[in-house]
C-alpha positions, 0 to 999 in steps of 0.5 A: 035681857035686862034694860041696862045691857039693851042699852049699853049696846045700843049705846056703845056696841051695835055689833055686840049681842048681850045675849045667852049661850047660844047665840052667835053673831053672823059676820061675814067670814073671809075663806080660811085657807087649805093646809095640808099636803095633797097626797092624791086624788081621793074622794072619802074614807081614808085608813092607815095603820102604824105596824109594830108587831112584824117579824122582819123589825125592818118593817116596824114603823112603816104606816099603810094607808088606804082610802077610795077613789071615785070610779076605781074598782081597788083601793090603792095602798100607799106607804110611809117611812117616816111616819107620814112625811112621805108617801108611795104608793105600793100597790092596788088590793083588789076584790079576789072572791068574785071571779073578776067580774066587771060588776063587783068593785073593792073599794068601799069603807076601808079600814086596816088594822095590825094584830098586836097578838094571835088570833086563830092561825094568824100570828101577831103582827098579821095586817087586817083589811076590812072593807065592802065589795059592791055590786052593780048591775048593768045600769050601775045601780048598787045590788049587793053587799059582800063585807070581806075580810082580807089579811097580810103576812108580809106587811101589806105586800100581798094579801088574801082573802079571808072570809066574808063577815056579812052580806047585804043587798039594795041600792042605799038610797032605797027605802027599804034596802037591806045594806050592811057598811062601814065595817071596824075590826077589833081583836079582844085580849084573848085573841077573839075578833070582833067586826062591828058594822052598820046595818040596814037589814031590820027595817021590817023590825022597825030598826032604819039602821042599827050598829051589830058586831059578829065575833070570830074565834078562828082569826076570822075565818068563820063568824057568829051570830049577830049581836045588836050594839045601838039599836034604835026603834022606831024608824027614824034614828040611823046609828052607823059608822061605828069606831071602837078605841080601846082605853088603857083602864082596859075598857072599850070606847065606841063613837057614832053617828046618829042620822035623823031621817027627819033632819031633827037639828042634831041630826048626825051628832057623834055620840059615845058609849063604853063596854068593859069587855067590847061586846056588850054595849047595852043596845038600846042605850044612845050613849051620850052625845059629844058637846062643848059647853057653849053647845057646839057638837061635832057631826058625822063620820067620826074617829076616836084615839086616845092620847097621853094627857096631864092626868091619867085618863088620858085624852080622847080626841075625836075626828068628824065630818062637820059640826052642829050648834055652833061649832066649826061648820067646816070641821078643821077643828078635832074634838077632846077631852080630858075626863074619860070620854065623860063631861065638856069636849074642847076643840083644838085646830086640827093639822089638815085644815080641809076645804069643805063643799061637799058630803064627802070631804072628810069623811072618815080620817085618820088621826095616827100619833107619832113617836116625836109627840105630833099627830098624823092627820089625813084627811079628803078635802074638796077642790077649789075649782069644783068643789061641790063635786065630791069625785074630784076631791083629793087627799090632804095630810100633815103632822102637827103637835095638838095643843091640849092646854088651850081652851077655846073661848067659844066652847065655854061656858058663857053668859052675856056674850055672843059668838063671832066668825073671825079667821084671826082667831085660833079656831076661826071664831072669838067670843064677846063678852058684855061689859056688865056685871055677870057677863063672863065665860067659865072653863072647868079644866083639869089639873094633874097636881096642886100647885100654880099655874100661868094663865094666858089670856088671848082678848082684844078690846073693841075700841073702848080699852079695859081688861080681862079679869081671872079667877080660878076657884074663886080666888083672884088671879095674879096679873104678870103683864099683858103683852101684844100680838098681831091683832090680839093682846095676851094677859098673864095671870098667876093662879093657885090650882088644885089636883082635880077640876078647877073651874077658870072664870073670866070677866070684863064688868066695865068694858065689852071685850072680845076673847079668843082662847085661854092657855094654860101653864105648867104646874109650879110648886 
């Protein structure tokens, strides 16, 4: 810190940090409110398809959806019509391969896909459930795993069982458990399925849980070898809750958690690796942690789609439990970025903003696009009576439009400023920047075409006036006006943009001001 910033704060600004990156200021933070429609009662892990692929074209455009409910031995199967405004509930799937016994239950990690080709006897359009028999013995402690593979001819009417992909055994939280969870189905190009799944099983190898796929050539009748995909020695690390996306340029993209058993403190980081064929991925390599410039990084459980975007890489948006270093610790915010899964992630609000309070709220969601541009979010939410009790949690789902022009201060890059919990802000925090020369915050963002570009920049001062300044490639930004909201003021500048990165720089050398977020116009010639 150098004299002149100690001072101008202890000056003019108690509350402002002229500090680095990573600090934040601790402020009190009044309780954001839920958003969301409550669907049911639901603990975790919800699933959904949107069918496209059935022979009655009646069906296409239905979307199913499963998810668990504490203490239900099934998983209900809910319906919709109109892409998730609404929901039925259709029916309940049960376990059908253990004779009815009263100790095994089907309703652990779900998930449901449709075949968009053959694969075996299976015709396109076939829907797949993938998910985790449990037994229990007399004393409700878990004794075994059965990952069973399920399939609908008739659009999720009636289901069969299909095959067991891998068995397991041992109450998870024994340390030497031999588990298997978290089951994902992807169907390759020429018709071979793939399940990919969490594996406790080679703790004796040194591996405290590895991800592992097993292939099947007959539609998932019968299935291979196992083949490790992020393998870890050492017994510490915990990779798990594998998601796979395949990705327009053919290639396949897979997020994961990775637990530290030893609470390192990025401990449950979603990380991101790619495979050209969605079987080798190079077992021994992380990947890459997902992180926002500031530092920020979401956490657990995660789900990947892809999304059209401005460039032709498109856009990965990333769904987590939680979050680490600075990012939103109640997870309403989704993660994306615009650069092929590779370099700085954004957040953006998500559409269910969730009431946290346990483990269980939000694990695993589903972020479904819809035909009219909005984005279905469902996600688990706990309960405003009880809710460090996750069995009361419930399911929370809503459609909005994501907003993938806007950049979030907090997530840029920043020198001489400091993070501030603030629920008038976009996504819950704004950032203050110090009014002396170097203080700025940097946003390296993607242009489809050359040309100009409005830039729109949410601030408000702190009682001392001034402006916000702009430049964009070095150059200085055109100032339009600056308009006034609801607690915040909006500047407009016009700036010259390239095809490519352009790197945004914003700055205030004479007075502190606090920023929200930055929005970006379309091009002009």
């Amino acid at each position: 810190m150098t004299q002149r910033c100690a001072l101008l704060v202890a000056a003019l600004v108690p509350t402002l940090l002229c500090v680095g990156t990573s600090a934040a200021l601790a402020a009190p933070k009044p309780e954001a409110p839920v958003v969301g429609t409550r669907l049911a009662k639901g603990m975790s892990y919800a699933s959904a398809v949107r069918l496209s692929h059935q022979r009655d074209a009646a069906d296409n455009g239905r979307t199913l959806m499963v998810f668990e409910i504490a203490g239900d031995p099934t998983l209900p199967l809910y319906v919709s019509r109109d892409e998730g405004d609404h929901w039925t509930l259709s029916g309940k799937i049960a376990d059908q391969t253990h004779g009815g016994s009263a100790h095994w239950s089907l309703h652990w990690q779900p998930h449901l896909s449709e075949l968009s080709r053959s694969s075996g006897d299976l015709p396109a359009g076939t829907v797949l459930l993938a998910a985790n028999a449990i037994e229990r013995n007399a004393d409700r402690r878990i004794t075994a795993q059965d990952m069973q593979l399920y399939a609908s001819a008739d659009g999720g009417r009636t289901w069969k069982y299909r095959s067991s992909i891998v068995k397991g055994s041992g109450q998870p939280s024994d340390r030497l458990n031999g588990g298997v969870w978290e089951p994902y189905i992807v169907v390759l190009d020429d018709g071979r399925m793939v399940a990919f799944y969490s594996s406790e099983r080679h703790k004796r190898a040194g591996f405290n849980q590895l991800i592992a796929h097993k292939v099947s050539s007959d539609g998932g009748r019968t299935w291979g070898e196992e083949v490790f995909d992020v393998a870890l020695p050492g017994g510490v690390d915990r990779p798990g809750m594998a998601v796979v996306q395949r990705l327009p340029n053919k290639q396949y993209a897979m997020v994961y958690e990775t637990i530290d058993n030893t609470a390192a403190p990025n401990s449950g980081q979603v990380h991101i690796k790619f495979s050209r064929d969605g079987l080798e991925w190079n077992a021994a390599d992380p990947g890459v942690g997902l992180q926002t410039l500031s530092g920020g990084w979401p956490s657990a459980c995660p789900m990947i789609q892809w999304l059209p975007g401005e460039t032709r890489e498109g856009v990965l948006i990333v769904a987590a439990q939680r979050a680490g270093g600075g990012a939103d610790p109640g997870a309403r915010t989704l993660y994306r970025n615009d650069t092929g899964g590779r370099g700085p992630w954004w957040e953006t609000v998500a559409p269910v903003q969730k009431r946290t309070g346990n483990t269980h709220a939000g694990w695993t969601q589903v972020i479904l696009p819809r035909s009219d541009g909005k984005l279905l979010h469902v996600t688990s939410s706990s309960v405003a009576a009880t809710p460090q009790v996750d069995e009361d949690n419930e399911i929370l789902y809503a459609s909005a439009p994501l907003d993938l022009n806007r950049y979030e201060a907090e997530n840029a890059l920043r020198t001489g400023a400091a993070q501030i919990e603030d629920v008038s802000a976009s996504a819950g925090r704004r950032v203050r920047v110090a009014g002396v020369e170097g203080a700025r915050l940097v946003f390296p963002v993607q242009s489809a075409r050359a040309g100009q570009r409005q830039v729109q920049v949410r601030f408000r001062d702190i009682g001392l006036g001034g402006a916000p300044q702009l430049q964009v490639n070095g150059q200085p930004g055109q100032v339009l006006g600056t308009s006034q909201d609801v607690g915040w003021r909006t500047a407009t500048f016009q700036a010259a943009f390239k095809s490519g990165e352009n790197r945004i720089i914003v700055d205030n050398p004479r007075q502190p001001l606090d920023y929200d977020a930055i929005d970006l116009g379309a091009v002009s010639p």
